[in-house]
C-alpha positions, 0 to 999 in steps of 0.5 A, a space after each residue: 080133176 084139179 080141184 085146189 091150187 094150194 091150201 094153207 091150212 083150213 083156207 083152200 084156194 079152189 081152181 074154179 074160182 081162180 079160172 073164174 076170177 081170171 075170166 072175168 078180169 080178161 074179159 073186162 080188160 079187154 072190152 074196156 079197151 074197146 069202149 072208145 070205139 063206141 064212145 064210152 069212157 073205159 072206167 065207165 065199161 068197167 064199172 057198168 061190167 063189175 055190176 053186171 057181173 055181180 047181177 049174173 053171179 047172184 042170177 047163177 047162184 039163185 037159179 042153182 040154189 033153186 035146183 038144188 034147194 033139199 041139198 041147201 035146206 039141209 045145209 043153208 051155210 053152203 049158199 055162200 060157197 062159191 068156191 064149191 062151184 054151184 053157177 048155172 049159166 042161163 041165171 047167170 045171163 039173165 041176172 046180168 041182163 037184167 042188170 043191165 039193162 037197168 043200168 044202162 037205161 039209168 046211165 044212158 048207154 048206148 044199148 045194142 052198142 054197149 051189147 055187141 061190144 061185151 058180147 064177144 068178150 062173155 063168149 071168150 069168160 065162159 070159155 075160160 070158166 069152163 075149164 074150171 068146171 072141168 077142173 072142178 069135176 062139175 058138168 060134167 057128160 054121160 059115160 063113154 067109151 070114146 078114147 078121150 073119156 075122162 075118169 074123174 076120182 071116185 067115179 067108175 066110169 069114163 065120160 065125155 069131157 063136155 066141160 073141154 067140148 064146151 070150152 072150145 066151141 066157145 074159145 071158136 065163137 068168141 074168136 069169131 064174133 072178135 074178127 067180126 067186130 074189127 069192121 063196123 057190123 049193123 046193130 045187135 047182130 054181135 047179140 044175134 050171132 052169139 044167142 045163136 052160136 052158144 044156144 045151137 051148140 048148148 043145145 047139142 052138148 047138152 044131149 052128152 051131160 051127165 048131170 042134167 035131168 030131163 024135163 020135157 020127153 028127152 029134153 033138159 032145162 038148158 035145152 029148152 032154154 037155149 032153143 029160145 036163146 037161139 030163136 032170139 037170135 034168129 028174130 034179131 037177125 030177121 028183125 034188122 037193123 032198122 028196128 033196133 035204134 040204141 
């Protein structure tokens, strides 16, 4: 656990911002240079990402707000300490989809286009911004005894790195939607493997965190939400192309 880089006196520098940051700038570089092959200048990618990152980062900071509201009615100042990490990824997801999706119809992007492009590109942020979390100490999994057990400082027990488990599934995912994308691929089916991909494997990981309680038998929030994550992409995927027009 490595929760600041350096701090100059009050003002600290935390490792989970600076991963995040570097997530977001990678993946938004990245898919920039990709926006010519669907027609889209890239300033033009780049400005509809920085909107819908802002719309994912206020979804994630409001549905965590939300789930732990006691904490933040006793201390309200600490909703705007990002730096303190408190971001949950399926309200990321959907602030930036609903973004976006208001922005591209205003703009007149080309919709499943536009998706599949950034889809590969939000696997690989989430990879990087994981191993923040890990360095943050949040998300972090069940006590364990396997030999690769993580003991964080202040706590007793050894547990399973799932910040690192989730990073590497999604490093796997991002490569493979990446490789997919080098040949034309029907529309909005980038979007069906990657609901399908993250939603499957959140699902599972989700049995070994630590953090998150159940609310359905042994079911957690995230886990009922990725299994509608993954039905969405099982609908796309038998829906077909024909159906999807933009």
């Amino acid at each position: 656990m490595y929760p600041i880089v350096f701090r100059l006196g009050p003002v600290a520098l935390h490792t989970y911002g600076v991963l995040l940051a570097v997530a977001v700038l990678l993946a938004v570089r990245l898919a920039a240079r990709q926006a010519p092959r669907i027609g889209l200048e890239p300033g033009r990618l780049v400005d509809f990402c920085v909107w819908v990152v802002v719309g994912g980062v206020l979804g994630a900071r409001l549905v965590y707000i939300a789930q732990h509201w006691p904490m933040y009615r006793a201390a309200p100042w600490e909703m705007l300490r990002l730096d303190h990490g408190g971001l949950v990824f399926y309200g990321g997801l959907l602030g930036g989809l609903i973004t976006g999706l208001a922005l591209g119809q205003r703009w007149r992007l080309p919709g499943w286009a536009t998706a599949d492009l950034l889809l590969p590109y939000l696997a690989l942020a989430q990879a990087i911004g994981r191993i923040g979390c890990f360095f943050n100490g949040c998300c972090y999994g069940r006590p364990t005894t396997v030999p690769w057990g993580i003991t964080f400082p202040g706590d007793p027990f050894a547990r399973h790195p799932t910040q690192l488990y989730e990073s590497a599934a999604l490093f796997l995912l991002a490569a493979l939607l990446i490789r997919r994308a080098r040949r034309p691929v029907a529309p909005g089916t980038q979007v069906a493997w990657y609901a399908i991909g993250y939603g499957g494997w959140r699902f599972a990981v989700e049995f070994l965190r630590g953090d998150n309680p159940a609310v359905l038998g042994p079911l957690t929030f995230s886990q009922l939400l990725s299994v509608l994550l993954a039905l969405v992409g099982v609908w796309l995927l038998r829906r077909g192309p024909a159906h999807r027009h933009r």
